[in-house]
N, C-alpha and C positions, 0 to 999 in steps of 0.2 A: 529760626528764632534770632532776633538782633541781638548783639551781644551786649547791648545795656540791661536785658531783660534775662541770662542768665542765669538762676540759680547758683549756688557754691557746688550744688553735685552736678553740675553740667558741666561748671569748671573742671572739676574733679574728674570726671568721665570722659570729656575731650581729652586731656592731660593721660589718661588711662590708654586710653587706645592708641595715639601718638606715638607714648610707650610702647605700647606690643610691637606695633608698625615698625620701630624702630626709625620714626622720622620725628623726633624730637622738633621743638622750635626754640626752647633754653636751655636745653640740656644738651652735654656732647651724644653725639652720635654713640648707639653702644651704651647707653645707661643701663643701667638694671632697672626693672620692673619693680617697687617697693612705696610702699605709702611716703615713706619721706620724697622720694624721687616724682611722685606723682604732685605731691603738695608744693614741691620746685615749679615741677614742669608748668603748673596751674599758675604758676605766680603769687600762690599764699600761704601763708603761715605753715608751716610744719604741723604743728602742733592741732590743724584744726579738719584733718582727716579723723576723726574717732569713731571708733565700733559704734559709740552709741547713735551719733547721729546718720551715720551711712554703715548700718551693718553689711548690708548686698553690695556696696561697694569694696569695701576693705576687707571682704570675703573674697570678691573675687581679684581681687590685685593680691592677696594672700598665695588663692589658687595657682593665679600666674607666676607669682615668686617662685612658688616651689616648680612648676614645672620648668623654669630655668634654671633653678638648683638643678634639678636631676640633668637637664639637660645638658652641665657640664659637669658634671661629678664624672670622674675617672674612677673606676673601679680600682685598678691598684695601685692608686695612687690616694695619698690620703690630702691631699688638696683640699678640695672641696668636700664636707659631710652633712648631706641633707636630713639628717637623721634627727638630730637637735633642734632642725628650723622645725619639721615636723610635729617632734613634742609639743612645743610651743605652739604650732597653731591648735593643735588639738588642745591645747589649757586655756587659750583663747578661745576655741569654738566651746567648751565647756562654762566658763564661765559667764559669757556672752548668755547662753541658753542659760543659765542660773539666774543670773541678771533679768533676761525675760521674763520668766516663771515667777521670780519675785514680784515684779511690775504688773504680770497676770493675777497670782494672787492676793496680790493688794486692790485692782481693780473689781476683782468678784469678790473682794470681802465688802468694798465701796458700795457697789451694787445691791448686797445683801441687805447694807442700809437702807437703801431707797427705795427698795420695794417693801419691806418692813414699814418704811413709814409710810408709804402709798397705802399702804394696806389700814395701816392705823387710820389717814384722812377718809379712806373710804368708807372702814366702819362709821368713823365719825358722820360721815353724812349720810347713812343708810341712819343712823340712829335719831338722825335732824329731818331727813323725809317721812319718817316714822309718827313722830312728835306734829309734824305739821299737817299730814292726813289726820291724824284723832282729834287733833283743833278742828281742821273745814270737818268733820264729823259734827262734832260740836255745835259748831255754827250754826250749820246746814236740818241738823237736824235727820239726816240721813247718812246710811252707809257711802263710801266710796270704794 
C-alpha cells in the first residue's frame, strides 16, 4: 500500500505493532504500549484514537497495555497495580457494548419503519392492480 493511500487505521496499526516490537520510529525506545503512545507514534492527534471509530483497535492496544502492566507488576511490591487499569477496561468494554446495543436498537427500531411502510406501499398497489383488472373487465367485457 503507498503511503499517500493509508487510511487513519493503518496509521494507527503500523504505529501499534512498532510498538509491541518495541522498534519505535518517534518515540524513545522502551515506550509503553497505550493509545496516547500509539496516536504519537502515528504522528497524529491524540485525541483521534476513539473506541468509537476503531473499537478492535483500541481493544487490542487496551489488551496489550494490560499485559505489560502485568508484565511488570512486582508482587510485593506495590509499584505497579494492574488492578484499576483493569476496572477501567472492563467499564470501557461495558459501555462500548451499551453504546453498540443502543445503535442496534435504534437501527431495528429504523428498520421496523421501513418495512411497515413497504408494507403499506404494497398493500397500496395490490389495491391499484385490483382497481385496474375490474376496469380491463369492464372494457373487455370479459373475465381476466
Amino acid at each position: 500500500m503507498m503511503a499517500g493511500n493509508k487510511t487513519a487505521e493503518q496509521y494507527f496499526r503500523d504505529a501499534f505493532e512498532r510498538l509491541k516490537k518495541n522498534e519505535p520510529i518517534h518515540l524513545p525506545l522502551g515506550a509503553n504500549v497505550c493509545v496516547v503512545n500509539v496516536a504519537r507514534e502515528a504522528l497524529r492527534d491524540t485525541g483521534k484514537v476513539k473506541i468509537d471509530k476503531f473499537p478492535l483497535l483500541v481493544q487490542e492496544i487496551l489488551a496489550c497495555q494490560v499485559e505489560e502492566e502485568k508484565q511488570r507488576y512486582v508482587p510485593n511490591k506495590k509499584v505497579i497495580r494492574p488492578e484499576p487499569f483493569l476496572h477501567s477496561l472492563e467499564r470501557i468494554r461495558a459501555r462500548h457494548e451499551s453504546h453498540v446495543n443502543a445503535k442496534i436498537s435504534h437501527a431495528v427500531n429504523e428498520y421496523k419503519l421501513q418495512i411497515d411502510h413497504l408494507n403499506a406501499v404494497v398493500a397500496a398497489q395490490n389495491v391499484l392492480i385490483g382497481d385496474l383488472l375490474r376496469k380491463i373487465e369492464l372494457m373487455s367485457g370479459e373475465q381476466v
